[in-house]
Steps between C-alpha positions, in 0.01 A plus 500: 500500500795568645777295707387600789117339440629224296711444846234491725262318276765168524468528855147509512480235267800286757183555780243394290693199385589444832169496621408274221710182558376555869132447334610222332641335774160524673322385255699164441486450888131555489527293186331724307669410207340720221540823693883396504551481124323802478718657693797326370400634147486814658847486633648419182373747368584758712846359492501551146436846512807574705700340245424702279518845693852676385576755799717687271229575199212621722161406346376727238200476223733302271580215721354180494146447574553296849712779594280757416258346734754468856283719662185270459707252606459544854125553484485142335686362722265655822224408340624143423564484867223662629270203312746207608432651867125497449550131354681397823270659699203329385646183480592548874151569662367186248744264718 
C-alpha cells in the first residue's frame, strides 16, 4: 500500500469510528445495553488499529498481521454497523 491509501484508509476508519460512538450513544439511550458493548468493543478495536498504522512505513506483506488486514477494516466495521442498525431497528417497531 502506499501513503496515499494508508492516508485515506485513517480517514475512513475516523468516519466509521465516528459513526460508531454515534451507535453507541443510541443504543445506551434506547438502553440497549448489549448492542453498546458491542459496539464499544468494536471501537476499541478500531482504535487500536490506528495506533498501530505508521504513515511513514506504508503497509507491505511483512508488516504485522492487523496491519495487513486495514483494508478489511472498514468492511468490519460496515458490517458491524449495518447489524447494530438492524438491532435498533427491530427493537424500535417491538416498542
Amino acid at each position: 500500500m502506499e501513503f496515499k491509501e494508508v492516508c485515506d484508509n485513517i480517514k475512513v476508519m475516523g468516519n466509521d469510528l465516528m459513526h460508531l460512538e454515534s451507535r453507541k450513544v443510541q443504543a445506551i439511550e434506547g438502553e440497549d445495553f448489549e448492542a453498546a458493548k458491542v459496539l464499544k468493543a468494536e471501537i476499541l478495536r478500531l482504535k487500536k488499529q490506528l495506533e498501530l498504522i505508521d504513515p511513514h512505513r506504508p503497509l507491505n506483506r511483512h508488516a504485522h498481521p492487523s496491519q495487513r488486514s486495514l483494508h478489511n477494516v472498514t468492511h468490519k466495521a460496515s458490517t458491524i454497523t449495518n447489524t447494530m442498525d438492524q438491532s435498533l431497528n427491530q427493537r424500535e417497531l417491538t416498542q
